[in-house]
C-alpha positions as CSV (number, residue, x, y, z in Angstrom):
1,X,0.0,0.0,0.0
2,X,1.2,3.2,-0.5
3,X,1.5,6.0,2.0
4,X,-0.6,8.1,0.7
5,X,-3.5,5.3,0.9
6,X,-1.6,4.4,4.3
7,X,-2.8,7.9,5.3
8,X,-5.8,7.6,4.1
9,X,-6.8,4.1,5.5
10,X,-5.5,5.8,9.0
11,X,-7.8,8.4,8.4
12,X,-11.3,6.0,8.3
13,X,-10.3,4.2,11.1
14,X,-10.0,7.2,13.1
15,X,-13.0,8.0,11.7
16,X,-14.4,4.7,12.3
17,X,-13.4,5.4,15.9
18,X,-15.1,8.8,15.8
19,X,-18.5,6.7,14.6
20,X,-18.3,4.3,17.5
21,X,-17.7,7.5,19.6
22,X,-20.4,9.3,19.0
23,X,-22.9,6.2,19.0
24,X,-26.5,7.7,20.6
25,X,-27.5,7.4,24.1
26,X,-29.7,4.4,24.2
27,X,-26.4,2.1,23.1
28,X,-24.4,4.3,25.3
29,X,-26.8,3.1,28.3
30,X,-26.5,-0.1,27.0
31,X,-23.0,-0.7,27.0
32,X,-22.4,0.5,30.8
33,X,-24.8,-2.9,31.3
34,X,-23.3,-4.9,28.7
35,X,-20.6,-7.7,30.1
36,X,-17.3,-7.3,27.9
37,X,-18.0,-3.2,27.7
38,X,-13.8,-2.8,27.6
39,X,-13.5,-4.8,25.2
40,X,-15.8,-4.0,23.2
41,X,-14.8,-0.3,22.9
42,X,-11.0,-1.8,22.7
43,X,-12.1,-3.7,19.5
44,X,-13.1,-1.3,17.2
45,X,-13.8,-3.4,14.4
46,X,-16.1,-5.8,16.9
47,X,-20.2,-5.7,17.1
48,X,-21.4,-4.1,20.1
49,X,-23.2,-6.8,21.9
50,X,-25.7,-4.6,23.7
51,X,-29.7,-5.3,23.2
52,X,-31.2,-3.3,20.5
53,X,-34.4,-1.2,21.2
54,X,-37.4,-3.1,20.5
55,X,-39.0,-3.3,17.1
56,X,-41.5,-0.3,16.5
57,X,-43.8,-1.2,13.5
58,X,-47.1,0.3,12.0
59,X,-49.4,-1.8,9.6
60,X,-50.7,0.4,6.6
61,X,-53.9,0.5,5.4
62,X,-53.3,-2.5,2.8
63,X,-52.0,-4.6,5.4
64,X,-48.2,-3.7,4.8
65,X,-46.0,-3.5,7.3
66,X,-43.5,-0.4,8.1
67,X,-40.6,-0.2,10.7
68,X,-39.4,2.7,12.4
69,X,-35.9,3.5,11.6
70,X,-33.2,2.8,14.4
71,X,-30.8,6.3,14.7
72,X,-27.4,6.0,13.8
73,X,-24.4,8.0,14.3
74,X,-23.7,11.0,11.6
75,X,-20.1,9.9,11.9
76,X,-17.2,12.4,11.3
77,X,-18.4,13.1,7.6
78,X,-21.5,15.0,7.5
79,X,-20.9,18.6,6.2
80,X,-23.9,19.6,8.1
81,X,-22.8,22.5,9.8
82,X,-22.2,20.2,12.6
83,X,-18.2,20.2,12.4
84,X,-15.5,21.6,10.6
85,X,-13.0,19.9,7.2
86,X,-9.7,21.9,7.2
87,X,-10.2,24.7,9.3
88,X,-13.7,25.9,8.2
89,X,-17.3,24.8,9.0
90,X,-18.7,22.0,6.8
91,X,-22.2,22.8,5.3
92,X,-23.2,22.3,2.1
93,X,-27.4,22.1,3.4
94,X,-27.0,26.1,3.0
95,X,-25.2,26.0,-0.9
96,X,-26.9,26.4,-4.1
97,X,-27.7,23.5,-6.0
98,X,-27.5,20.8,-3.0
99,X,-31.2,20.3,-4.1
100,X,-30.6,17.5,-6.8
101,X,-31.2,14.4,-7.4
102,X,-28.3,13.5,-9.3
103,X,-25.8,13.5,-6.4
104,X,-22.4,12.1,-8.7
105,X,-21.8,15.9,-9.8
106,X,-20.2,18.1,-7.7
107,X,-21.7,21.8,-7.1
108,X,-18.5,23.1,-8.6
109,X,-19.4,22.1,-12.2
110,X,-15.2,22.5,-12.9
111,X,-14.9,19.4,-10.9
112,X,-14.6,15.8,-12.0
113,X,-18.1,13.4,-11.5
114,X,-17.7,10.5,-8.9
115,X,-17.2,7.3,-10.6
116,X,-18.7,4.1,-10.6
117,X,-21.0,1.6,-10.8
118,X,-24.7,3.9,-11.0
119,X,-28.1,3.0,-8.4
120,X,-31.3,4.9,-8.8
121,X,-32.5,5.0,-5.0
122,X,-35.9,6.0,-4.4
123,X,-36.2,6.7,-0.5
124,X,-40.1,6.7,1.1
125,X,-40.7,8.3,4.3
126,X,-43.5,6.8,6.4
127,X,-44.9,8.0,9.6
128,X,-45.0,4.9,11.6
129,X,-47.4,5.9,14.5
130,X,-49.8,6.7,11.6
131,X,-50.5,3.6,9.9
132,X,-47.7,3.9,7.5
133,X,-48.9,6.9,6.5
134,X,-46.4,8.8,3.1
135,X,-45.0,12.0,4.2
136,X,-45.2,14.6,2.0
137,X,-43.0,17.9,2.0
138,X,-39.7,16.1,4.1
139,X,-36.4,16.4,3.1
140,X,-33.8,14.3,3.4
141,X,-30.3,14.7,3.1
142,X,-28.2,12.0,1.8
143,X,-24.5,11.7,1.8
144,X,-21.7,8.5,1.0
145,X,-18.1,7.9,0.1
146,X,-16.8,7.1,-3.7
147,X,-15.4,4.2,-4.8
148,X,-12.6,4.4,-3.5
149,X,-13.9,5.1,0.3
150,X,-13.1,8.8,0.2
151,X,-15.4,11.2,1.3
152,X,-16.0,14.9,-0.2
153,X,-14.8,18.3,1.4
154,X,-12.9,16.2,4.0
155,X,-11.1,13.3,2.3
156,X,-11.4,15.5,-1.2
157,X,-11.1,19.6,0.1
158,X,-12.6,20.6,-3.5
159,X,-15.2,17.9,-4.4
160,X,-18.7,17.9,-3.2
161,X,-20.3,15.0,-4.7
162,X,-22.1,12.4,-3.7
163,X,-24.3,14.6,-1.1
164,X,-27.7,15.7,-2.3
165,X,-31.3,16.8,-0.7
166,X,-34.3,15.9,-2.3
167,X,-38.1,16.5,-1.4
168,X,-40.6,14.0,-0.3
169,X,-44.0,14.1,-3.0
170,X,-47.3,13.3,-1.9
171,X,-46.0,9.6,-2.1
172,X,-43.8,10.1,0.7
173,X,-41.1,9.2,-2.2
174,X,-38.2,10.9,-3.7
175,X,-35.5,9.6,-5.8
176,X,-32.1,10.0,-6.0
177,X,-29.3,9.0,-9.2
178,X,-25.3,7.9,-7.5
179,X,-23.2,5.7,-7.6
180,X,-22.8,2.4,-5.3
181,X,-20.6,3.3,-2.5
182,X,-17.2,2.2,-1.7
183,X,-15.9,0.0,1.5
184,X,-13.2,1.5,3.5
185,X,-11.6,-0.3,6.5
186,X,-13.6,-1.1,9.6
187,X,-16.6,-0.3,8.1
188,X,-19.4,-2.1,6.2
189,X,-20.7,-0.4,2.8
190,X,-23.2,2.4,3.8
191,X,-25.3,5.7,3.1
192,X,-25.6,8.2,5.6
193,X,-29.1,10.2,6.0
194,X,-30.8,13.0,7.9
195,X,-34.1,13.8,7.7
196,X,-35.7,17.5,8.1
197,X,-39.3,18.0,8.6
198,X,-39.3,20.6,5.5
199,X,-36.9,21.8,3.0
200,X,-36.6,25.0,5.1
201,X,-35.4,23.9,7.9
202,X,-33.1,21.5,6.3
203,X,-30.4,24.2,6.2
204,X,-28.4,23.0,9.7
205,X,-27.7,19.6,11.3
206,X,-29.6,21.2,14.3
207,X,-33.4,20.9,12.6
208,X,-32.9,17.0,12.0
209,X,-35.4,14.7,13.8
210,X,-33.5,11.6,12.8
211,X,-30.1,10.7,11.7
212,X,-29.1,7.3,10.4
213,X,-27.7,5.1,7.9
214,X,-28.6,2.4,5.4
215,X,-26.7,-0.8,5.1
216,X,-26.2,-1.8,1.4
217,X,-27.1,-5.5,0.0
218,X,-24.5,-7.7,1.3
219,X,-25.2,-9.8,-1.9
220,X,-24.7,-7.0,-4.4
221,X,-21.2,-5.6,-2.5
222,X,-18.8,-8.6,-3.7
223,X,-20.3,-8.5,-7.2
224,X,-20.3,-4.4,-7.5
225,X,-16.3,-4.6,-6.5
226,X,-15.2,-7.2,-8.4
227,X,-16.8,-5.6,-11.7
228,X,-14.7,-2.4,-12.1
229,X,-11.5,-1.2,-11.3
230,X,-13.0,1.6,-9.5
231,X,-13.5,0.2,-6.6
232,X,-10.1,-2.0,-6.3
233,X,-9.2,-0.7,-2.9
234,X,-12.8,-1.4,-1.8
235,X,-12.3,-5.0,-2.6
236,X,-10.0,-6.1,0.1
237,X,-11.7,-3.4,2.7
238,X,-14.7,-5.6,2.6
239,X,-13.4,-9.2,2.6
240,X,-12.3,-8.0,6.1
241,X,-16.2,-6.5,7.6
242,X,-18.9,-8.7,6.9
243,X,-22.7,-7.0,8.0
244,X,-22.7,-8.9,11.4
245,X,-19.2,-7.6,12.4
246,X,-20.3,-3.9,11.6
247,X,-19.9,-1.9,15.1
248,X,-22.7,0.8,13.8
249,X,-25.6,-2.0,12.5
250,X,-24.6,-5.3,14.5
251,X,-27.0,-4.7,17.5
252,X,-30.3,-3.7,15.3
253,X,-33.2,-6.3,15.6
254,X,-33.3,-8.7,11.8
255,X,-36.5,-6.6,11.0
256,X,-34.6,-3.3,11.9
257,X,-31.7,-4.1,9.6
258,X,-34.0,-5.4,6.9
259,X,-35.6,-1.9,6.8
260,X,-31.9,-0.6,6.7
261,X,-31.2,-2.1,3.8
262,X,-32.5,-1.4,0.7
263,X,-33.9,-4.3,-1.9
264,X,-31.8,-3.4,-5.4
265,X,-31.7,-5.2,-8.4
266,X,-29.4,-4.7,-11.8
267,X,-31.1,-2.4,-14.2
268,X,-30.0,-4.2,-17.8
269,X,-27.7,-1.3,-17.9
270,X,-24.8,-1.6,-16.0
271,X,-26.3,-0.4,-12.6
272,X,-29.0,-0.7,-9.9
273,X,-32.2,0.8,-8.8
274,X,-33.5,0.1,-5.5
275,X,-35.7,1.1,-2.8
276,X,-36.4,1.5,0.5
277,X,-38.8,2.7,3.1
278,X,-37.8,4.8,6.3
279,X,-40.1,4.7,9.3
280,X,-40.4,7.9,11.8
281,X,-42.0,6.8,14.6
282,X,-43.8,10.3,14.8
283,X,-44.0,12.6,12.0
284,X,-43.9,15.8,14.1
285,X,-40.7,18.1,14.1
């Protein structure tokens, strides 16, 4: 490996560190119970054993099922206004053009498109508590690594791809065009995501009412990496953190995780669409 991905590699672990760090307060609570806490927290590449809150699911009014959405940490890399990337705030919620849905350009049109294999990922936003019930007018905010585990504004000072916020229609739906996202070490292949009860207020980290991340289809990862060049580094990154080993999703419930990850399939073209459904167990913010 060379230093410079040396560096880099140091770099997500810290910031693997930072995730496990920042973990919320019910698996905070948790832990302090949990036998093995020490190790545990010495391990960073371990599951946390703690329990995992229970299941919170609405039925829909056809019968359908929908699961509230366990929070997860934001992690080092949010650009949210919440921290700072080489000695200036991080915020692109407040720049022109982070309404998009095509998230692999960055808002610099000067600068280079992420690349890699494309998904089309249409996200639905449910209010739990309320039979399943579409939310119209949310926004979410969306935000992963390239293919080569790398993260804009902090890994990459003057790219700001792959982050996007999109609007909610009166399907509780909207979709968004990237690319599938790299593996870097200590971490299994994920999008990041926080949700804003309006497009106004989704201008600062501080008007969220949840924060989380979606886990991507361990059955697609292996076949995604092995198909392009791209994503070379990512290949040996996740040999080494299968789902169940992941220190951010190992303690969700099966039915949590399932509604973490998204159900994709190939397109015919070369990529992947997918879906999947986030839960809030209440809709007010």
């Amino acid at each position: 490996m060379s230093d410079s991905a040396d560096e880099h590699a140091h770099d997500h672990d810290h910031g693997l560190r930072h995730d496990l760090m920042q973990i919320s307060r019910r698996r905070a609570l948790g832990l302090l119970g949990a036998a093995g806490v020490t190790t545990a927290l010495a391990g960073c590449d371990g599951p946390f054993f703690e329990r995992a809150e229970a299941d919170v699911i609405g039925t829909g009014a056809n019968g359908a099922e929908c699961v509230a959405h366990p929070p997860e940490t934001a992690g080092p890399f949010p650009a949210d206004g919440s921290n700072s990337a080489h000695g200036t705030l991080a915020n692109v919620l407040d720049k022109s053009g982070i309404v998009r849905a095509d998230m692999r350009t960055n808002l610099d049109p000067q600068q280079p498109a992420a690349e890699g294999a494309p998904i089309e990922l249409t996200v639905e936003i449910v209010d739990v508590a309320n039979r399943c019930r579409p939310l119209e007018g949310y926004a979410i905010y969306l935000w992963h690594c390239d293919a080569a585990g790398r993260y804009s504004i902090y890994d990459l000072p003057e790219t700001s791809y792959l982050r996007a916020v999109g609007v909610t229609d009166a399907n509780g739906a909207v979709t968004f065009t990237s690319i599938f996202p790299g593996c870097y070490r200590g971490r299994f292949p994920h999008i990041h995501f926080e949700i804003y009860p309006s497009l106004e207020k989704a201008t600062s980290y501080e008007n969220r009412i949840l924060t989380s991340q979606l886990a991507m289809p361990e059955k697609l990862c292996g076949e995604v990496y092995a198909a392009s060049d791209v994503y070379r580094e990512s290949v040996p990154n996740y040999e080494g953190i299968p789902l169940a080993k992941d220190g951010i999703f190992a303690n969700n419930t099966p039915r949590q995780l399932a509604a973490q990850t998204p159900v994709m399939e190939a397109d015919g073209a070369g990529g992947y669409r997918g879906k999947v459904v986030i839960g809030l167990k209440s809709s007010a913010g």
